[in-house]
Biopython code that builds the backbone (N, CA, C, O; Angstrom):
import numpy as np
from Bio.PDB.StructureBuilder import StructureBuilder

atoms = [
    (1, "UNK", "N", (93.552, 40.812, -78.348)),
    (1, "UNK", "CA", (92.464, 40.018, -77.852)),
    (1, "UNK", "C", (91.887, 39.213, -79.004)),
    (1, "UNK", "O", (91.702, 39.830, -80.053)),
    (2, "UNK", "N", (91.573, 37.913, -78.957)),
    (2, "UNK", "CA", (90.892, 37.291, -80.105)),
    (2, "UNK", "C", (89.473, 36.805, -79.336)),
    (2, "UNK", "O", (89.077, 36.761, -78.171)),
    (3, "UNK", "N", (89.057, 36.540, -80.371)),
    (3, "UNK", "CA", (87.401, 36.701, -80.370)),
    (3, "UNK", "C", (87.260, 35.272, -81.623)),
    (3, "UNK", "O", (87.831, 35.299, -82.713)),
    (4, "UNK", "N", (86.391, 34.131, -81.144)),
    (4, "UNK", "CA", (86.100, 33.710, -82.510)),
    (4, "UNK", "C", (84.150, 32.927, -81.778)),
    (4, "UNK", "O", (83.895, 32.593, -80.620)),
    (5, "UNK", "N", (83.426, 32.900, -82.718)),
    (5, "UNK", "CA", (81.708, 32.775, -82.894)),
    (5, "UNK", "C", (81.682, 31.414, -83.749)),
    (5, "UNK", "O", (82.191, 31.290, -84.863)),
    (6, "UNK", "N", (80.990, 30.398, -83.022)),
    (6, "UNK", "CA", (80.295, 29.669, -84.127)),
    (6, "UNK", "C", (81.266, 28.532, -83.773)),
    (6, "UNK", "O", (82.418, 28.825, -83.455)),
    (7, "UNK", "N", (80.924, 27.442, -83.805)),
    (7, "UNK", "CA", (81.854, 25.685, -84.248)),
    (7, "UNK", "C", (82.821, 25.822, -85.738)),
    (7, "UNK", "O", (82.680, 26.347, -86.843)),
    (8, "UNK", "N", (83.612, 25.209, -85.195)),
    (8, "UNK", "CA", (84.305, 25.042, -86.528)),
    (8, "UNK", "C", (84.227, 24.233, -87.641)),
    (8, "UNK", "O", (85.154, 24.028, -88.424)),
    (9, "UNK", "N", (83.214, 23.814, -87.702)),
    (9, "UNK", "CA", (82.447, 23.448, -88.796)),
    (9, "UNK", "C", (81.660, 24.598, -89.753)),
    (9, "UNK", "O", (81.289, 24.318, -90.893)),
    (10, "UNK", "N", (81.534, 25.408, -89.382)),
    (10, "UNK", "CA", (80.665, 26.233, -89.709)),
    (10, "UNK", "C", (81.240, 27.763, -90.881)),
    (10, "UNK", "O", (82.061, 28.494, -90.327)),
    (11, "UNK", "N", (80.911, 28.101, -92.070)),
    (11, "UNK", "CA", (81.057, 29.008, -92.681)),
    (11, "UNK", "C", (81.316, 30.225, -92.236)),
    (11, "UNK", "O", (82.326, 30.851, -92.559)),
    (12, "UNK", "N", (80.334, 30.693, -91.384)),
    (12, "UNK", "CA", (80.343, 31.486, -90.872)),
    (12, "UNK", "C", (80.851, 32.186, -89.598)),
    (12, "UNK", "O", (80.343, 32.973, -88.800)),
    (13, "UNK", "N", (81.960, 31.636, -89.709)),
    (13, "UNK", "CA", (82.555, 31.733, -88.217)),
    (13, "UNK", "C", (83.304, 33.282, -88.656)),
    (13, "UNK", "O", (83.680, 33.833, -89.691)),
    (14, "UNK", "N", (83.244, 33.647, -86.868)),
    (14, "UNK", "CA", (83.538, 35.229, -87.308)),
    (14, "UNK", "C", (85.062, 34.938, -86.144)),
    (14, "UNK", "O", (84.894, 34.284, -85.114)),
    (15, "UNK", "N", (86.743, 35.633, -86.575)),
    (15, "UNK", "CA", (87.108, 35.858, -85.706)),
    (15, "UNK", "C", (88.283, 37.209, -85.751)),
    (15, "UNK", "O", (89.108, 37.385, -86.648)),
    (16, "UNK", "N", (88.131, 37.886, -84.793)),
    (16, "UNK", "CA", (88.686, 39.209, -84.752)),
    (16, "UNK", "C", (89.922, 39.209, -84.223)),
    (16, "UNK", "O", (89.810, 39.677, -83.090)),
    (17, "UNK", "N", (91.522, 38.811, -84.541)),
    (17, "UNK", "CA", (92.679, 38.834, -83.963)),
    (17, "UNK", "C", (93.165, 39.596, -83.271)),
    (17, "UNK", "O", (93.979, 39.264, -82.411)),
    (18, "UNK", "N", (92.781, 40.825, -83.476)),
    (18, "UNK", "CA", (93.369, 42.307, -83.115)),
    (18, "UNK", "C", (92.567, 43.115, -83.147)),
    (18, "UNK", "O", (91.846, 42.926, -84.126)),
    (19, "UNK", "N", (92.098, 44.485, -82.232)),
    (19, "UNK", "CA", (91.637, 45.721, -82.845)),
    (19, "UNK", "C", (91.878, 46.493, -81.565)),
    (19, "UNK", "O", (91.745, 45.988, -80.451)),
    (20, "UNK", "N", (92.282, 47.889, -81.812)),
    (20, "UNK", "CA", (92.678, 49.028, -80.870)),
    (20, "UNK", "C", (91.509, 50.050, -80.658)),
    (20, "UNK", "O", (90.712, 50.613, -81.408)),
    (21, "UNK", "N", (91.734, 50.046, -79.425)),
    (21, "UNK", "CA", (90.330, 51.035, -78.667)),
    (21, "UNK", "C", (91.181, 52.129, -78.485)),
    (21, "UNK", "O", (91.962, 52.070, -77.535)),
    (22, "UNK", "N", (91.189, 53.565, -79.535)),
    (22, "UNK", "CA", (91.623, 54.666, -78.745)),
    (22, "UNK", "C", (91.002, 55.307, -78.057)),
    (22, "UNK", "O", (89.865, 55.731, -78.265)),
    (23, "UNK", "N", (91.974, 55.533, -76.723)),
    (23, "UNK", "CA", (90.986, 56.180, -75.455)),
    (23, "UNK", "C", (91.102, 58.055, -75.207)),
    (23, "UNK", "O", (90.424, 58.719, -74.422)),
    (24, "UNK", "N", (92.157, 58.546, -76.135)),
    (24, "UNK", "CA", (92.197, 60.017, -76.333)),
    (24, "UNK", "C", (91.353, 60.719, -77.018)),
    (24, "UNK", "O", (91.094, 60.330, -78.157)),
    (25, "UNK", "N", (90.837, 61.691, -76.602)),
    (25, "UNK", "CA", (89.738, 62.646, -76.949)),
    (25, "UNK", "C", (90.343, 63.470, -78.039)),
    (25, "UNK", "O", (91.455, 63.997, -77.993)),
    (26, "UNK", "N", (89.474, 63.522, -79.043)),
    (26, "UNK", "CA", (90.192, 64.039, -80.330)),
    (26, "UNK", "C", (90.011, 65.607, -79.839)),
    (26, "UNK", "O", (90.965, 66.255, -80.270)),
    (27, "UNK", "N", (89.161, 66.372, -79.129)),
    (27, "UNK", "CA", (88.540, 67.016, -79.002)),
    (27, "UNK", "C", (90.148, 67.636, -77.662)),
    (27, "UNK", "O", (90.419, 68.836, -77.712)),
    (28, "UNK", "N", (90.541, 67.214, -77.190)),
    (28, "UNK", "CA", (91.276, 67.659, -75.552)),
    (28, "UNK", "C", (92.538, 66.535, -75.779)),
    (28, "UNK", "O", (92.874, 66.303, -74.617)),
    (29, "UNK", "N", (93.266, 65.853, -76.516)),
    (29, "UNK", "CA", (93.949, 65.181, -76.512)),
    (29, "UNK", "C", (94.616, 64.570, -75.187)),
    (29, "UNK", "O", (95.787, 64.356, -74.873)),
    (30, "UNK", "N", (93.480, 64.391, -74.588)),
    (30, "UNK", "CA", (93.842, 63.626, -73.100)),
    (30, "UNK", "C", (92.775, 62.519, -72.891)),
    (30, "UNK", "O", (91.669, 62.609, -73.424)),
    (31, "UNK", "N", (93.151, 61.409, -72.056)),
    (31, "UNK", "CA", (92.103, 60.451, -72.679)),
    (31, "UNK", "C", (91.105, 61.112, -71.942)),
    (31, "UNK", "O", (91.166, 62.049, -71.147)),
    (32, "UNK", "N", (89.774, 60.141, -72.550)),
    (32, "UNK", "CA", (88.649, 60.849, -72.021)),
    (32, "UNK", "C", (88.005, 60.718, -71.127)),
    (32, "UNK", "O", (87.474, 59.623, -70.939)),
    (33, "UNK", "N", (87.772, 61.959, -70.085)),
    (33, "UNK", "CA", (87.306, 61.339, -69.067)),
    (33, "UNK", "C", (85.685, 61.069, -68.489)),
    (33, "UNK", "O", (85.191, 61.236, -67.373)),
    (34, "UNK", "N", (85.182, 60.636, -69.629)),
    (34, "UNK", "CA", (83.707, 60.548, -69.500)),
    (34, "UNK", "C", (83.770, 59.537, -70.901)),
    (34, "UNK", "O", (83.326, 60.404, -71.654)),
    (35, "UNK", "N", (83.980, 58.394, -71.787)),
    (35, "UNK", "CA", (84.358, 57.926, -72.729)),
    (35, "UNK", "C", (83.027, 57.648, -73.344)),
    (35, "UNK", "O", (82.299, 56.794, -72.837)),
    (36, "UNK", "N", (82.634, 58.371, -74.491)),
    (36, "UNK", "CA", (81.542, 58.235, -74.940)),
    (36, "UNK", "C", (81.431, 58.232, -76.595)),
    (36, "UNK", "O", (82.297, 58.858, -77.206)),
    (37, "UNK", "N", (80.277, 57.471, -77.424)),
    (37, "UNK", "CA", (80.527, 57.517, -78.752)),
    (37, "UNK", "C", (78.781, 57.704, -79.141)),
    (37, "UNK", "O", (78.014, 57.996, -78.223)),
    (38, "UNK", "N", (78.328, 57.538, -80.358)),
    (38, "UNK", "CA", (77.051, 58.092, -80.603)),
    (38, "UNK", "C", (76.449, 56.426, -81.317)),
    (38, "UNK", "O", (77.093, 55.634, -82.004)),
    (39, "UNK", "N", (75.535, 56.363, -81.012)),
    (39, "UNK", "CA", (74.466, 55.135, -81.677)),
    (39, "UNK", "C", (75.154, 55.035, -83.285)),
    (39, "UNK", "O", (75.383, 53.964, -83.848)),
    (40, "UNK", "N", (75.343, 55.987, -83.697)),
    (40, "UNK", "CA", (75.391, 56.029, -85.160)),
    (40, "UNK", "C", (76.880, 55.545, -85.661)),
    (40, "UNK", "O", (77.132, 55.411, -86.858)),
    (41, "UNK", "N", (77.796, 55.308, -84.669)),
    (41, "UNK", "CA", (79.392, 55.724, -84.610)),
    (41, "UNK", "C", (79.626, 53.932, -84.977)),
    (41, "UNK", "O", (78.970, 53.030, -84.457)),
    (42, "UNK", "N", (80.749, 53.755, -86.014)),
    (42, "UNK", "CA", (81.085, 52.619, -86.742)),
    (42, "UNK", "C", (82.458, 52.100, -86.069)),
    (42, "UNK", "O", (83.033, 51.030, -86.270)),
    (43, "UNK", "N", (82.884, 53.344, -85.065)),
    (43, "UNK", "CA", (84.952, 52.949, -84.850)),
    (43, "UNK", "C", (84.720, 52.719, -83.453)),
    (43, "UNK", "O", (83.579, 52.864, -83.015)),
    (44, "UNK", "N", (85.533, 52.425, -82.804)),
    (44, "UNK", "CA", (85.586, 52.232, -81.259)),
    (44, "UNK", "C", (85.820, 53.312, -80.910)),
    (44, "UNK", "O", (84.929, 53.916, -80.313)),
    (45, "UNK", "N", (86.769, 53.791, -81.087)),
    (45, "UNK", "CA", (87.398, 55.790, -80.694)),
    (45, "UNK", "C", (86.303, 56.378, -80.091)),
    (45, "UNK", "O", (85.239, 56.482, -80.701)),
    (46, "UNK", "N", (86.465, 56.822, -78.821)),
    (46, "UNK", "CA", (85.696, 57.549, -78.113)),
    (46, "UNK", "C", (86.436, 59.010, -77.247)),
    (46, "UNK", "O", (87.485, 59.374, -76.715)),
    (47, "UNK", "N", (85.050, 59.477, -77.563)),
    (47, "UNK", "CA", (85.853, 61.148, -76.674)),
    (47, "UNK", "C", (85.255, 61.567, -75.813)),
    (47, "UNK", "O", (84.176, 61.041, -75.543)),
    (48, "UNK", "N", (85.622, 62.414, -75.234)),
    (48, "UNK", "CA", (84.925, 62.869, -73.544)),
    (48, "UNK", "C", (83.479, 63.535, -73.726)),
    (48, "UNK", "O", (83.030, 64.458, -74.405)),
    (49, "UNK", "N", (83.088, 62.840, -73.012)),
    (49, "UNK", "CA", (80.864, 63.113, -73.300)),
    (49, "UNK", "C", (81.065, 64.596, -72.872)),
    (49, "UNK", "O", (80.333, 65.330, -73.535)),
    (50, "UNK", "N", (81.778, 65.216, -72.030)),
    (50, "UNK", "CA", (81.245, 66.899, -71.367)),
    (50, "UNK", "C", (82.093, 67.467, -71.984)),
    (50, "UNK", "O", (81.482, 68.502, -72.250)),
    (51, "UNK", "N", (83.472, 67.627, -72.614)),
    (51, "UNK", "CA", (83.565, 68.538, -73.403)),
    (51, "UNK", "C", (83.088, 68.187, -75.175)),
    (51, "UNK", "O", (83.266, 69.114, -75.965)),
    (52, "UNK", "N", (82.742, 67.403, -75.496)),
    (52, "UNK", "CA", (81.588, 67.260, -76.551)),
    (52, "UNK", "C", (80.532, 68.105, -76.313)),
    (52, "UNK", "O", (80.315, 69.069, -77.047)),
    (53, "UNK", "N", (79.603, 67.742, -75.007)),
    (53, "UNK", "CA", (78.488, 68.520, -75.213)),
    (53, "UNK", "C", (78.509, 70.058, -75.037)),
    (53, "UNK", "O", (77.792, 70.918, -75.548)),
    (54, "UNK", "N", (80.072, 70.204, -73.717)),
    (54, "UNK", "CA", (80.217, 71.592, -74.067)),
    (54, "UNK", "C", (80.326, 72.211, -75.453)),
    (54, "UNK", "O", (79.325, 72.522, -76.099)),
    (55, "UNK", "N", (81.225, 72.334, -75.771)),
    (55, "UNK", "CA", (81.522, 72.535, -77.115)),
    (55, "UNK", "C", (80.109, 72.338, -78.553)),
    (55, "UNK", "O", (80.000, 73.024, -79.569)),
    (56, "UNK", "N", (79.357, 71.337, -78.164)),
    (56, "UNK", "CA", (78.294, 71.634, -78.845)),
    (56, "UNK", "C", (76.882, 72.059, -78.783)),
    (56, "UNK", "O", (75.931, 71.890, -79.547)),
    (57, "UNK", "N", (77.073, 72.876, -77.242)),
    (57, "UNK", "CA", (76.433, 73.161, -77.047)),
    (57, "UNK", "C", (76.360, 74.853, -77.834)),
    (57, "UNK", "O", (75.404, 75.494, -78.270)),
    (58, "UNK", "N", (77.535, 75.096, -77.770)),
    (58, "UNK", "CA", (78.083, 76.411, -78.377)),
    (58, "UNK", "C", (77.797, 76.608, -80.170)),
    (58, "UNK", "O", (77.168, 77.452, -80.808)),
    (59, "UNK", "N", (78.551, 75.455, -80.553)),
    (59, "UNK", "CA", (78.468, 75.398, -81.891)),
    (59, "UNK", "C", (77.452, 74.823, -82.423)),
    (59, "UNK", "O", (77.097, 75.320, -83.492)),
    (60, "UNK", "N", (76.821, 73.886, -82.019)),
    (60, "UNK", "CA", (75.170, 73.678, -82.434)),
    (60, "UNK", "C", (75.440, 72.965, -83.663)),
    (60, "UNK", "O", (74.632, 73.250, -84.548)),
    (61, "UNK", "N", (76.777, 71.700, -84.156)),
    (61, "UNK", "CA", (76.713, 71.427, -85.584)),
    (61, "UNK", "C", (75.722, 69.750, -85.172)),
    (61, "UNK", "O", (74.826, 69.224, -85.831)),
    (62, "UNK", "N", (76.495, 69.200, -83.561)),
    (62, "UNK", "CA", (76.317, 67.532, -83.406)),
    (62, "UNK", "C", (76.383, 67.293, -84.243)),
    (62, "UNK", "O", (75.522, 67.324, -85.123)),
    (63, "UNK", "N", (77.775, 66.856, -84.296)),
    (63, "UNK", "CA", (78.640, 65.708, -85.356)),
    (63, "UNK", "C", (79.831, 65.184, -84.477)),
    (63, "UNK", "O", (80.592, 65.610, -83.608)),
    (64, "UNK", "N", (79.673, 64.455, -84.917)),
    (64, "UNK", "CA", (80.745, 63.183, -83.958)),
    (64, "UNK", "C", (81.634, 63.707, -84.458)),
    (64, "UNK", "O", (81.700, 63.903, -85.671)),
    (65, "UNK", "N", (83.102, 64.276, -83.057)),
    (65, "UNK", "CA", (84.133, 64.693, -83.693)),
    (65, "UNK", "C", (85.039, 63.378, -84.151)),
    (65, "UNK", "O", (86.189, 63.805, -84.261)),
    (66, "UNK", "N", (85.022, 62.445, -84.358)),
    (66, "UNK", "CA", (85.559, 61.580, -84.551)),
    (66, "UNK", "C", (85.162, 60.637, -86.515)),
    (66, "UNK", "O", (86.008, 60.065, -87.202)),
    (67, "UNK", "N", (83.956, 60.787, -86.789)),
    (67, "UNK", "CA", (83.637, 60.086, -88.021)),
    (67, "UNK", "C", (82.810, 61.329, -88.977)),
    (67, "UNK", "O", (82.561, 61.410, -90.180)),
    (68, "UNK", "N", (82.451, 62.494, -87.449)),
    (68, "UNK", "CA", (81.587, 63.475, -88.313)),
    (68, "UNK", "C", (79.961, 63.346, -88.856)),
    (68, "UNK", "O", (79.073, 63.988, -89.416)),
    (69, "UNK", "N", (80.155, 62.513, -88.476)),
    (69, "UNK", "CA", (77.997, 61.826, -88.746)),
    (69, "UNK", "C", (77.065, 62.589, -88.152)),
    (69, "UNK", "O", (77.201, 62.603, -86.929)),
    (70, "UNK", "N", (76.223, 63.189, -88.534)),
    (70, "UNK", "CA", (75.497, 64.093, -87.563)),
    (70, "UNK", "C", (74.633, 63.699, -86.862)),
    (70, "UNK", "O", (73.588, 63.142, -87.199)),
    (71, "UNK", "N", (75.119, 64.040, -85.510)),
    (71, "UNK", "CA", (73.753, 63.027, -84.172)),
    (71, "UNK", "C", (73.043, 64.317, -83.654)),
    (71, "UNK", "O", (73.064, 65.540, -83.787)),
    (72, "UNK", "N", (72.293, 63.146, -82.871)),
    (72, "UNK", "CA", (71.169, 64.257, -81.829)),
    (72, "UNK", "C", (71.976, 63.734, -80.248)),
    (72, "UNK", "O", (72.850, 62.881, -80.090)),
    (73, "UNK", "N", (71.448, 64.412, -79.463)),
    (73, "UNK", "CA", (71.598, 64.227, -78.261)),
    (73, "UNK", "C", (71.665, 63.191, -77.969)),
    (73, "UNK", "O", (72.715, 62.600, -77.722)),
    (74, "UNK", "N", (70.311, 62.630, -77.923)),
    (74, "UNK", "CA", (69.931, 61.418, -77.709)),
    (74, "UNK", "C", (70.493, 60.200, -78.023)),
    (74, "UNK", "O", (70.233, 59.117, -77.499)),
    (75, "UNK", "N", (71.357, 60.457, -78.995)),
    (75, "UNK", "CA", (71.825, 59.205, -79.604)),
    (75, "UNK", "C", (73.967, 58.961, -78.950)),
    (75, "UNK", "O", (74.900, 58.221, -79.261)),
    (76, "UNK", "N", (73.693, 60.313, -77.792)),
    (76, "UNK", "CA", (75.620, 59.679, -77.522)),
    (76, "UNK", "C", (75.143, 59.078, -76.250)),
    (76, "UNK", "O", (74.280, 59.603, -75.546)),
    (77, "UNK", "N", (75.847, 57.751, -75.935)),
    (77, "UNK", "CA", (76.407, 56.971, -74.749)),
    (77, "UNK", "C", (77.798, 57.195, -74.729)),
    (77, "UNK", "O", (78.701, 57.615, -75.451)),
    (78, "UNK", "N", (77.550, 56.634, -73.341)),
    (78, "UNK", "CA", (79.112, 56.463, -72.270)),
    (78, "UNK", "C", (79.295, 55.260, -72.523)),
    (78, "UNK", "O", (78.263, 54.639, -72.267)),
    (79, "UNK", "N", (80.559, 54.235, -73.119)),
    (79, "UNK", "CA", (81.040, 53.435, -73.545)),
    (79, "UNK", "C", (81.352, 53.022, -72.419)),
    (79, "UNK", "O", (82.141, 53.695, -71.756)),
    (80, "UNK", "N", (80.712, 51.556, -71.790)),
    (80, "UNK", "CA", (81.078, 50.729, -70.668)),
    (80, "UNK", "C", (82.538, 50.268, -70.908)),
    (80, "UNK", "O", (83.516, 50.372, -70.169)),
    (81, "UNK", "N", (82.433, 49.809, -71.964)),
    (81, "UNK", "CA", (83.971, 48.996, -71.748)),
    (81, "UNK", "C", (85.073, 50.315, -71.781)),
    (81, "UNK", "O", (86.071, 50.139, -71.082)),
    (82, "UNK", "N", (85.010, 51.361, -72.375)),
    (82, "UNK", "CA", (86.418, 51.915, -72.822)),
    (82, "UNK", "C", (86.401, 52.390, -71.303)),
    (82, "UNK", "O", (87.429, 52.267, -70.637)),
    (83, "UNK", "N", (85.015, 53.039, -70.636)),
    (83, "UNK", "CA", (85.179, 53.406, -68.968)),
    (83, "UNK", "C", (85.954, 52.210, -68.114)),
    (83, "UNK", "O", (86.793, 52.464, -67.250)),
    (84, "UNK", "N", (85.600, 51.048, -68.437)),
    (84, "UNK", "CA", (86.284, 49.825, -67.459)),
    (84, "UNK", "C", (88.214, 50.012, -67.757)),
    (84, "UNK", "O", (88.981, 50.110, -66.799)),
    (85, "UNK", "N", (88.637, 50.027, -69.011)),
    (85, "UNK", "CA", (89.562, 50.135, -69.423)),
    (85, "UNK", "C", (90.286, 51.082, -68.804)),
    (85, "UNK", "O", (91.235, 50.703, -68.117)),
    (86, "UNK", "N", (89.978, 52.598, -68.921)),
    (86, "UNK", "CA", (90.509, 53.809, -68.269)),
    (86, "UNK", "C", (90.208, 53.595, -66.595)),
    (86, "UNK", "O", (90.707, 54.453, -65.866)),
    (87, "UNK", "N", (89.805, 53.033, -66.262)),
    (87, "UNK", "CA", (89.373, 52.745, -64.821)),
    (87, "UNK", "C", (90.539, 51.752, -64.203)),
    (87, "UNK", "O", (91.035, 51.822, -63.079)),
    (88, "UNK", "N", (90.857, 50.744, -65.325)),
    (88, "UNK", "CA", (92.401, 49.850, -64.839)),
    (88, "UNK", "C", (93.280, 50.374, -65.543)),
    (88, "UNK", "O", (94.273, 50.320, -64.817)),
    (89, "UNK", "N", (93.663, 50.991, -66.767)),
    (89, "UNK", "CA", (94.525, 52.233, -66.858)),
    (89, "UNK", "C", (95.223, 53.060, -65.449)),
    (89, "UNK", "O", (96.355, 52.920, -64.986)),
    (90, "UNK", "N", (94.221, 53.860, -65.026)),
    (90, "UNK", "CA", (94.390, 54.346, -63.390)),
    (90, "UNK", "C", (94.960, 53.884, -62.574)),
    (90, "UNK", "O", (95.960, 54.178, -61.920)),
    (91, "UNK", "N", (93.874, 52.644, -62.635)),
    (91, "UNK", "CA", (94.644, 51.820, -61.470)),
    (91, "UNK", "C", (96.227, 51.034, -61.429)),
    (91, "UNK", "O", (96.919, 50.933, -60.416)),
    (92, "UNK", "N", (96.603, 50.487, -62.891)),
    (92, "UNK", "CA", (97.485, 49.828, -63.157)),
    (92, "UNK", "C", (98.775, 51.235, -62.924)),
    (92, "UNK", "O", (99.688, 51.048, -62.120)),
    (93, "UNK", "N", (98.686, 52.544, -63.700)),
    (93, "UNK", "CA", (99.935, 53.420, -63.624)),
    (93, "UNK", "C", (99.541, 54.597, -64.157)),
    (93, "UNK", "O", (100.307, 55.275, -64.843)),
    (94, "UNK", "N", (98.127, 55.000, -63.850)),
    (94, "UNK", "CA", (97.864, 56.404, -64.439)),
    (94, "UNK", "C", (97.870, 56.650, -65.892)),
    (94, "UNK", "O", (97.798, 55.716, -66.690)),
    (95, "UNK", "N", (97.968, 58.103, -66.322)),
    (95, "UNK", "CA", (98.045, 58.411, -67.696)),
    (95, "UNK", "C", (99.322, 57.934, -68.066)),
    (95, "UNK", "O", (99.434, 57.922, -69.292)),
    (96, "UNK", "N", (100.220, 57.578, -67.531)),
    (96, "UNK", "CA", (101.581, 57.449, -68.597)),
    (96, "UNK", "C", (101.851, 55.539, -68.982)),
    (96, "UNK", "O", (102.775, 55.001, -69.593)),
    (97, "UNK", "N", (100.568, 54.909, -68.296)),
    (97, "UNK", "CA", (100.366, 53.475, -68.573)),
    (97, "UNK", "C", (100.430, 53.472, -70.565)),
    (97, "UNK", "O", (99.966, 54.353, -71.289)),
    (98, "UNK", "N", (100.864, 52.702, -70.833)),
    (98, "UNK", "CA", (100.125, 52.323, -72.224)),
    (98, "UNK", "C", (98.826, 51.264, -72.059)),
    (98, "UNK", "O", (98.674, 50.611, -71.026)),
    (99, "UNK", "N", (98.001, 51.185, -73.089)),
    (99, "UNK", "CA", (97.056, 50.408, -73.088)),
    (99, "UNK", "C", (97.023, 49.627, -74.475)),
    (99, "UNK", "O", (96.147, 48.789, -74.692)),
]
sb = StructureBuilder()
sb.init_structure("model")
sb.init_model(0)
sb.init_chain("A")
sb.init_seg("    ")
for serial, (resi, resn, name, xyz) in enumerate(atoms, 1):
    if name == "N":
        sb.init_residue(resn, " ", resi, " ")
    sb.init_atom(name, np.array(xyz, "f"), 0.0, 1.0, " ", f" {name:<3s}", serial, name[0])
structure = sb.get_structure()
């Protein structure tokens, strides 16, 4: 997907050629089915919001299993786009689609 900001006149033009959204849960290595990342989180990589909170609910560290940053509750969302993605994933051929 490319992405480019700004006239081309301009210094500051921003444009992004490429970048990969992984949709597998580091946590359940199946993608995730609740796709969620934390306010604080720098990568796209998202993992499943309910076995996250299971799991930390137990262990009590909240840290993003993915970068390790330590969050609060409050601070994980459900990632609209990676949900839209896994949603035409499905639809296009299930789990054995590539994306």
């Amino acid at each position: 997907r490319t992405f480019m900001a700004g006239d081309d006149d301009d210094d500051d033009d921003l444009m992004v050629l490429s970048s990969k959204l992984p949709l597998k849960c580091p946590l359940t290595g199946k993608y995730a089915g609740v796709p969620a990342r934390t306010v604080k989180c720098r990568h796209l990589a998202v993992f499943d919001r309910d076995t996250f909170l299971l799991m930390e609910r137990r262990a009590r560290k909240w840290k993003c299993p993915i970068c390790t940053n330590a969050v609060k509750l409050c601070e994980v969302f459900v990632d609209g786009y990676a949900s839209h993605v896994l949603e035409e994933l499905k639809r296009l051929g299930g789990e054995d689609a590539e994306v």
